[in-house]
C-alpha positions in Angstrom: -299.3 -146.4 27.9 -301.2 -146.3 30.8 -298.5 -147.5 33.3 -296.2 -144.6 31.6 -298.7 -142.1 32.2 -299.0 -143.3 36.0 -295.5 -143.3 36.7 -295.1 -139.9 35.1 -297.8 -138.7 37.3 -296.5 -139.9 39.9 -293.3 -138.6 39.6 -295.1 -135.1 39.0 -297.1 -135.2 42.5 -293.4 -136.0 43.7 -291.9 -132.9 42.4 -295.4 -131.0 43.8 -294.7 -132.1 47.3 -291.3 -130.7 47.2 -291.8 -126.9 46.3 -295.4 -126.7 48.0 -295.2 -124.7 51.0 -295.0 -126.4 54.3 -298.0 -125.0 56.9 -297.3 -123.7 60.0 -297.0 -125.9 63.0 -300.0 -125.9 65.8 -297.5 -124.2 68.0 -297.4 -121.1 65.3 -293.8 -122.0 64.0 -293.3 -120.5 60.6 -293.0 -122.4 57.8 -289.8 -124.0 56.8 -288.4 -122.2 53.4 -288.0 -125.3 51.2 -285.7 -124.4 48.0 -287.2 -125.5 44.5 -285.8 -127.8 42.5 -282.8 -126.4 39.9 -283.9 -126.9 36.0 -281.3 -129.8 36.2 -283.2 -131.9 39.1 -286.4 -131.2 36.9 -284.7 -132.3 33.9 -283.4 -135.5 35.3 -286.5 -136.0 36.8 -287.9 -136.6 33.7 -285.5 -138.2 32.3 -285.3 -140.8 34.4 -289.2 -141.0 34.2 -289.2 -141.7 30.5 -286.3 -144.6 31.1 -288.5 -146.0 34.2 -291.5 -146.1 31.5 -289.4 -148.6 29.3 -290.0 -152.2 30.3 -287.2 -153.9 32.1 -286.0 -155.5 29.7 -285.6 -152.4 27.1 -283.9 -150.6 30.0 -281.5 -153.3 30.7 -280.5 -153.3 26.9 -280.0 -149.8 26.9 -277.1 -150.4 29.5 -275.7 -153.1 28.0 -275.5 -151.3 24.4 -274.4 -148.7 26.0 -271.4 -150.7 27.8 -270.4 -152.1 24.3 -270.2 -148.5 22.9 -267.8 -148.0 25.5 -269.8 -145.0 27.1 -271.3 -146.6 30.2 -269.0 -147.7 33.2 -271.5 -149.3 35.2 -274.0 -152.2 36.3 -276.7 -153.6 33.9 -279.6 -153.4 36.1 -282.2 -151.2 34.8 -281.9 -148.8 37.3 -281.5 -145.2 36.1 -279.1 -142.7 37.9 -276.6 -140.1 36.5 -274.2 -142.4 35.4 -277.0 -144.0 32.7 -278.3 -140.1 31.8 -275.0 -139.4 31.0 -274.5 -142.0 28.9 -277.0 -141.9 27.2 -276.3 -138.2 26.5 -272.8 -139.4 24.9 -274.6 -141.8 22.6 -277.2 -139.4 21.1 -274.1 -137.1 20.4 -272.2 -140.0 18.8 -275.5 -140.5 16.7 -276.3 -136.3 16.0 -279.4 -137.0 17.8 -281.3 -134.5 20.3 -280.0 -134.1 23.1 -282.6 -135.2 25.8 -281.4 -137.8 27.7 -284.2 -140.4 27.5 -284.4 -142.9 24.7 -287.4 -143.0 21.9 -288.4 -146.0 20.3 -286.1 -145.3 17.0 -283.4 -144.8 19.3 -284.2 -147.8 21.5 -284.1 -150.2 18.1 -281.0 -148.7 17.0 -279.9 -149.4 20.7 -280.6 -153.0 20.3 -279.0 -153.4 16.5 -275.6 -151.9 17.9 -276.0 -154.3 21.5 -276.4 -157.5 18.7 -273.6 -156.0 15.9 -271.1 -155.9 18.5 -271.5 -158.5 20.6 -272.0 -160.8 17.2 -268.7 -159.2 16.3 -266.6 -161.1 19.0 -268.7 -163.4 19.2 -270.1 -163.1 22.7 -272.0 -166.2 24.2 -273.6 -166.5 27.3 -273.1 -170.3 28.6 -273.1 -172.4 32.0 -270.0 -174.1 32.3 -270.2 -178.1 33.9 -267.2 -178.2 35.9 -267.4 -174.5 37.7 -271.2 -174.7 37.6 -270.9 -170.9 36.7 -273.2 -169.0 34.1 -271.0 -166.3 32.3 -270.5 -164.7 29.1 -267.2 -164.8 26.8 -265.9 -163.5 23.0 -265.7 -166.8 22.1 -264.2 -165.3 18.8 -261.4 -163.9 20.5 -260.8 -166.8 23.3 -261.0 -169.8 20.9 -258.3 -171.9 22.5 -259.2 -174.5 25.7 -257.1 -175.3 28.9 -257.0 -176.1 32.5 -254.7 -174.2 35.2 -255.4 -176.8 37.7 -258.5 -177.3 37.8 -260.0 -174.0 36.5 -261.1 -174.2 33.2 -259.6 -171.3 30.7 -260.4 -170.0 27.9 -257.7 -167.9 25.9 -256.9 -166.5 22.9 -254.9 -168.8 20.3 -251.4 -166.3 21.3 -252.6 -166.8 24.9 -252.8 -162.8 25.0 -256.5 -163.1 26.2 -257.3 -165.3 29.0 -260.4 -165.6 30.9 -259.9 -168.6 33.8 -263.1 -169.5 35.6 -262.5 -170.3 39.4 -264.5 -172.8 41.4 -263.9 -173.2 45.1 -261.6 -170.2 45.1 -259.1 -170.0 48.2 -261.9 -173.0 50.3 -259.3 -172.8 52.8 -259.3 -169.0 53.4 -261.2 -166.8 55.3 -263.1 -164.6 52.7 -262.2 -161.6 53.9 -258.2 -162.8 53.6 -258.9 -164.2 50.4 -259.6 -160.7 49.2 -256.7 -158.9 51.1 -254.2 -161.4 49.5 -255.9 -160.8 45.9 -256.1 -156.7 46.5 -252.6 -156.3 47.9 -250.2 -154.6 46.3 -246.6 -155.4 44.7 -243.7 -154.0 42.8 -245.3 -154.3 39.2 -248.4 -155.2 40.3 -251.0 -152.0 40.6 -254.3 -152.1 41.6 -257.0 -149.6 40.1 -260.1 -150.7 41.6 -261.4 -153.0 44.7 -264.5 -153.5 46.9 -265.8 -155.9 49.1 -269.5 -157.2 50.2 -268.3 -159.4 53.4 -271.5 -162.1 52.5 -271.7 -161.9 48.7 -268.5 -161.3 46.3 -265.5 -158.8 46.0 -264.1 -157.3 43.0 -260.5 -156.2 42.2 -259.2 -155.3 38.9 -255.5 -153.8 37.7 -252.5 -154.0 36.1 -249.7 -156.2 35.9 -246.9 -157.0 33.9 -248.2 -154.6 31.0 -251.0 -156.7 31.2 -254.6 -155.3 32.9 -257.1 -157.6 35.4 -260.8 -158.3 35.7 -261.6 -160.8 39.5 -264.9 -161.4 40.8 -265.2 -164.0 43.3 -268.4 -164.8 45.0 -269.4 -167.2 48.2 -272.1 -169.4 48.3 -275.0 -168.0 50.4 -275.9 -168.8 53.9 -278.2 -171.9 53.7 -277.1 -173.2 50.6 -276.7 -176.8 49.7 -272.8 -176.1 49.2 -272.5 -173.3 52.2 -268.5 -172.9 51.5 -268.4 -173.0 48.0 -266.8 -170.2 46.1 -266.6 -169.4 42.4 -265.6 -166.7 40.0 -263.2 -165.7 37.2 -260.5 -163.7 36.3 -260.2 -161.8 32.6 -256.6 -160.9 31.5 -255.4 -158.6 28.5 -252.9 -157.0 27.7 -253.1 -153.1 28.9 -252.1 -151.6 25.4 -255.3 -152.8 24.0 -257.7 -151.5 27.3 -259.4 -149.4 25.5 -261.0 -152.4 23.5 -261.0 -155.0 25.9 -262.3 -152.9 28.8 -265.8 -153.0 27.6 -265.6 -157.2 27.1 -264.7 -157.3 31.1 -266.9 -155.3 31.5 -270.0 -157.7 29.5 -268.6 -160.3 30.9 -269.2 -159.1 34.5 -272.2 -158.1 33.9 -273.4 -161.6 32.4 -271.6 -163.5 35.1 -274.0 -165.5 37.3 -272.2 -167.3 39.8 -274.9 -169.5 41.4 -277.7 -169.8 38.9 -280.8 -171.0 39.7 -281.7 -173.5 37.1 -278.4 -174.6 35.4 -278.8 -177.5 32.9 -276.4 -180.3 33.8 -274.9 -180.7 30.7 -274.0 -177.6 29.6 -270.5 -176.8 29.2 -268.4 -174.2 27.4 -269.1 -174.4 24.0 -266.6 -174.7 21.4 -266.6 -172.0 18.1 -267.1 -173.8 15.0 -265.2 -172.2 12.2 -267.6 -171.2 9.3 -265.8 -170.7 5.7 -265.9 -167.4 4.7 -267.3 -167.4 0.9 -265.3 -166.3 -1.8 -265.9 -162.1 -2.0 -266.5 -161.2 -5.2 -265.0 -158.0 -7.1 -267.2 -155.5 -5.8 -267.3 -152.2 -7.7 -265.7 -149.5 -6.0 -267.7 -146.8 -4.0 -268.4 -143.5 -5.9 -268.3 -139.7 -4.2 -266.2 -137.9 -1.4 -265.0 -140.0 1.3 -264.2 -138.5 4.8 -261.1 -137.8 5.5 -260.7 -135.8 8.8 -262.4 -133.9 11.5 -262.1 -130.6 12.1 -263.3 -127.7 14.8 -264.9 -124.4 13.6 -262.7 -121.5 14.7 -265.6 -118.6 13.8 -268.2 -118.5 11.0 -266.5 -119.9 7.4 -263.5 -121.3 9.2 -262.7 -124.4 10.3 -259.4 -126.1 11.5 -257.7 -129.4 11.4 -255.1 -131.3 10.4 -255.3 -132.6 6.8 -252.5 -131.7 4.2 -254.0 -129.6 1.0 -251.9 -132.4 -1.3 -254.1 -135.3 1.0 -257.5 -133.6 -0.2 -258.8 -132.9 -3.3 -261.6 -130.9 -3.3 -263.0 -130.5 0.4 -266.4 -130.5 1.7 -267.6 -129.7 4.8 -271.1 -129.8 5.7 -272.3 -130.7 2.3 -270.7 -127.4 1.0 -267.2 -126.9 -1.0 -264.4 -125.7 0.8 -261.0 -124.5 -0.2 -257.6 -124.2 2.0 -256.7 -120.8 3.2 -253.9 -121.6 4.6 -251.4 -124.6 5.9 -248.6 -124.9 8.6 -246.4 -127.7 7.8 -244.0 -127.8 11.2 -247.1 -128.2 13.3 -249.5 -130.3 10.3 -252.4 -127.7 11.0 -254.5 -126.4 8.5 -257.0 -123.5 7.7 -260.8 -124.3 5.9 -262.7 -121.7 4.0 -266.5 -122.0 3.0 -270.0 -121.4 3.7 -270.5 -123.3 7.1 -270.4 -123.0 10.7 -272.6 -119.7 10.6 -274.1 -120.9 14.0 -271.4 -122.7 15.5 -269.6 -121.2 18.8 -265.8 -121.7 19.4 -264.8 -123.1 22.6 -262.0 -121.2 24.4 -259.2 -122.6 24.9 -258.0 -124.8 27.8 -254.6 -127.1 28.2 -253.7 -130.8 28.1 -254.5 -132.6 31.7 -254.9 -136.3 32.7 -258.6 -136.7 31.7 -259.6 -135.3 28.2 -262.6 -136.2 25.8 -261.6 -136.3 22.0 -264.6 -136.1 19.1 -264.1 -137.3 16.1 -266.1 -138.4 13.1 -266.4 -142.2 12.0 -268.2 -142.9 8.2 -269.1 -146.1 10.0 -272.4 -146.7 7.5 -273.6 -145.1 4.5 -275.0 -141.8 5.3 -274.4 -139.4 8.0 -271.2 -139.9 9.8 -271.4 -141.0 13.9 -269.7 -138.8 16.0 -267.0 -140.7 18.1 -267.0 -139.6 21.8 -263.5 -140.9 23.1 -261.6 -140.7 26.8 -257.9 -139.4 26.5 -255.0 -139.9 28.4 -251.4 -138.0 27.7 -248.2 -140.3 26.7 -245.2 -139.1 28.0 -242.8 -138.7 24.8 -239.1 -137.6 24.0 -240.7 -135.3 21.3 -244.0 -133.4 21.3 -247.3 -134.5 22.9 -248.7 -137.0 22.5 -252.1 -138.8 23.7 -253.0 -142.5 23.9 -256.9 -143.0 22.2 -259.0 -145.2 20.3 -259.4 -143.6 17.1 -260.4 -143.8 13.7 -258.0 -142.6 10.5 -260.3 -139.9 10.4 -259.8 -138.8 13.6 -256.9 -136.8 12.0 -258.1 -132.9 13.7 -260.3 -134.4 16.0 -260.3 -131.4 18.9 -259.1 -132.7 22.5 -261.5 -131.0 25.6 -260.6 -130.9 29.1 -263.3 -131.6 31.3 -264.6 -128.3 31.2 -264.7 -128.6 27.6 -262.0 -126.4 26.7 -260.1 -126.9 23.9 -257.0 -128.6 24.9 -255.4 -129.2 21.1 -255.9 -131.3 18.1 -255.3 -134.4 17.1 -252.1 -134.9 14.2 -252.2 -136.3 10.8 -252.7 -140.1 11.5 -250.6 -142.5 9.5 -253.0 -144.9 8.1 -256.0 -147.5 9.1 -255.5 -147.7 13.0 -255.4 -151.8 13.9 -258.4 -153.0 15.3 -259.5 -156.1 17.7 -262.3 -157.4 17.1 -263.5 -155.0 14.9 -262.9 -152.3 17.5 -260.4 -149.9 16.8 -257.5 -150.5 19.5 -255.4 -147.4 21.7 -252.8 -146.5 19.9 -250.2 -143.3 20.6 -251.4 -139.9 18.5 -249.6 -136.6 18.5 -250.8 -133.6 19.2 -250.9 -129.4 18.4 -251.6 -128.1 21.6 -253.3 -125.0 22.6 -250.1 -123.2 22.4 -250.1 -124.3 18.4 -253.7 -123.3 17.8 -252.7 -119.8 19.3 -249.7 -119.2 16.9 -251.4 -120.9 13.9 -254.6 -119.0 14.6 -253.5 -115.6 16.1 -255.9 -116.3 19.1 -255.6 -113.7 22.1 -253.1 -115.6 25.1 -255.5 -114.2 27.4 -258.6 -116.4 25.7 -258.7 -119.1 27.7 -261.8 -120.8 29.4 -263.1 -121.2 32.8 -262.4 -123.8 35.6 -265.8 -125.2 37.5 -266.9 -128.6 38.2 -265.8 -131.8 35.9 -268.7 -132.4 33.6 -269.1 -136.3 32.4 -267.7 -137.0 29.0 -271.6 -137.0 27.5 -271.8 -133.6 28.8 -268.6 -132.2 26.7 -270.0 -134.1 23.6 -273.5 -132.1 23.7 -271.6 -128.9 24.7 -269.6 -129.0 21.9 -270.5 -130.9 18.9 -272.0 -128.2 17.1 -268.3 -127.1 16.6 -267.0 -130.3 15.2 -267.2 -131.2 11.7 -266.5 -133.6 9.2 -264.2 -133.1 6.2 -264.8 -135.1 2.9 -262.3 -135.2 0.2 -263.0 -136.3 -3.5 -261.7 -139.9 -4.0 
């Protein structure tokens, strides 16, 4: 408590010394006019005071839970910058928690549960391999077959869909820098979506390839060590129609790998998965009381749309209270809810489908309250309709599509059934789409009442803007 209290005062004196007035020179020079700090640099101010509070260790978690949500794009070091707040802003959405930005100790545990649920759901180990001498993490539930290319050890996927290969003495016999020319450069099929360079440490490139996307690290021994030349790393392969599950598993394993560790046990070695009979499941009886359905946006107080069929729901409920149809569109699948909710909720004006779009959608991934699902969107070119390529759930039938300004963009169409999942994790799959232009005729909305353009906010940002709109839509069973 103490050393929170000290870095918080600190942080305050910090803020002090930057709207204090400055004093005149000797020479009688007036002061220089310093602006003060916008609510937003005071806000993230704090925020990142309350993260720096948390012990290293809690902050690191936080990342890495928040990489295995899919919400954080980034490194796990317990540093805090805008790409963590904003994160961290998506999850408290996802969860219908305040809005703040800096985690409690409720939400730090429920952090942690969700960093060990998923990573217990593929399986992920953290081991040091004897023949690369590497330290790295892998789904071992997923990769669960053993090989050599060469001399690289590789661990793949039974199918060999999944590959991660682990390099040692990587390209010996070229210059660094060449070695990561020759790995970055271009080709027809071959595109790359991400590279950089440290000249004395690593590079990184990553793309696609065949319909199939890359992970490469490669790092260099540093000056002085016993083994000045040596080189290791690892490349993780899958294919690109399943990114939006696999991305995050790159990205864990990146995070986890350790190249050169310090104190490596000799005998270590990747281990094997030992298959555990699964017992007999017994007739359980079958759950009682509404089940949810859809997700839907509120369109002014007492209405609500989406895209769920009157003959696919049997006594509605939204927000706890009963709803009724008003009214249904069967070319476009939208549909109009009546009832007592939504009194507060504000209606976002409307926007149009672009490269870079958030969808929300609710998930009943537990008993109880439903998590909001805050996912990234890209369009699918089709030969009829839109259509979007997400990771969503079945209920993610009406889930509203924002722009980046969060404007609503469309909503999502009637979903035909349980979406396949990897790992547990649902996978991309294609979804159509009413657009704006749809939500006008369906709705009667003014042309003219569309939103404004301004700076991209972060996909966390949309989330809190406009949850309050979204809701969830039970059905009797």
């Amino acid at each position: 408590m103490a050393k929170t209290a000290t870095r918080a005062i600190g942080l305050v004196s910090a803020v002090l010394t930057i709207i204090a007035p400055v004093t005149a020179s000797a020479q009688g020079a007036p002061p220089a006019i310093l602006a003060a700090p916008s609510a937003a640099d005071l806000a993230m101010a704090a925020q990142k005071a309350a993260f720096d509070a948390m012990a290293e260790a809690d902050r690191k978690a936080v990342q890495d839970a928040l990489v295995w949500s899919g919400l954080y794009v980034g490194t796990v070091d317990g540093a805090f910058g805008k790409r963590t707040r904003d994160s961290i802003l998506a999850w408290q959405a996802s969860v219908n928690a305040p809005a703040t930005g800096a985690v409690d100790a409720t939400q730090l545990a429920a952090l942690k549960a969700l960093l060990q649920r998923e990573r217990a759901a593929v399986g992920f180990q953290t081991f040091v391999d004897a023949r690369t001498g590497v330290r790295v993490g892998a789904p071992l539930k997923i990769l669960d077959k053993r090989g050599q290319n060469g001399a690289d050890p590789v661990l793949s996927k039974a199918d060999g869909s999944v590959t991660l290969v682990l390099h040692a003495n990587a390209g010996t016999d070229t210059d660094f820098a060449a070695l990561y020319a020759q790995i970055n450069a271009e080709r027809p099929g071959r595109k790359i979506s991400y590279k950089a360079l440290k000249p004395d440490s690593f590079f990184v490139v990553s793309g696609e390839e065949a319909g199939r996307k890359f992970y490469t690290r490669i790092a260099k021994a540093a000056p002085g060590s016993p083994e000045p030349m040596a080189r290791r790393g690892f490349t993780f392969s899958y294919p690109a129609a399943q990114s939006a599950a696999f991305d995050r598993i790159a990205l864990a394993i990146a995070n986890s790998f350790e190249p050169f560790p310090t104190a490596a046990p000799a005998a270590a070695n990747i281990p094997v998965p030992v298959p555990v009979p699964s017992p007999t499941p017994s007739a359980a009886p079958a759950p009682s009381g509404p089940v949810l359905a859809a997700t839907g946006l509120i369109v002014a107080p007492g209405q609500a749309v989406s895209a769920l069929g009157a003959a696919d729901c049997a006594a509605p409920t939204i927000d706890g209270r009963a709803a009724k149809f008003l009214r249904e569109d069967k070319e476009s699948g939208l549909s109009l809810f009546g009832g007592e909710f939504g009194a507060g909720a504000v209606p976002p004006p409307l926007g149009a489908i672009g490269p870079d779009m958030v969808a929300l959608s609710f998930e009943q991934r537990k008993p109880g309250a439903p998590s909001l699902i805050v996912a990234p969107v890209s369009p699918l070119a089709a030969e009829s309709g839109i259509q979007i390529l997400a990771p969503l759930p079945k209920s993610g039938a009406g889930s509203p599509l924002f722009d980046r300004n969060g404007n609503l963009a469309g909503l999502v169409a009637r979903g035909a059934g349980e979406p396949k999942r990897v790992a547990g994790i649902v996978a991309v799959a294609p979804h159509g789409v009413a657009d704006a232009a749809a939500l006008r005729g369906f709705l009667a909305i003014d042309p003219a009442a569309e939103g404004d353009k301004g700076p991209p906010l972060g996909a966390g940002q949309v989330a809190v803007a406009r949850r309050g709109a979204v809701v969830a839509i039970y059905c009797a069973r």
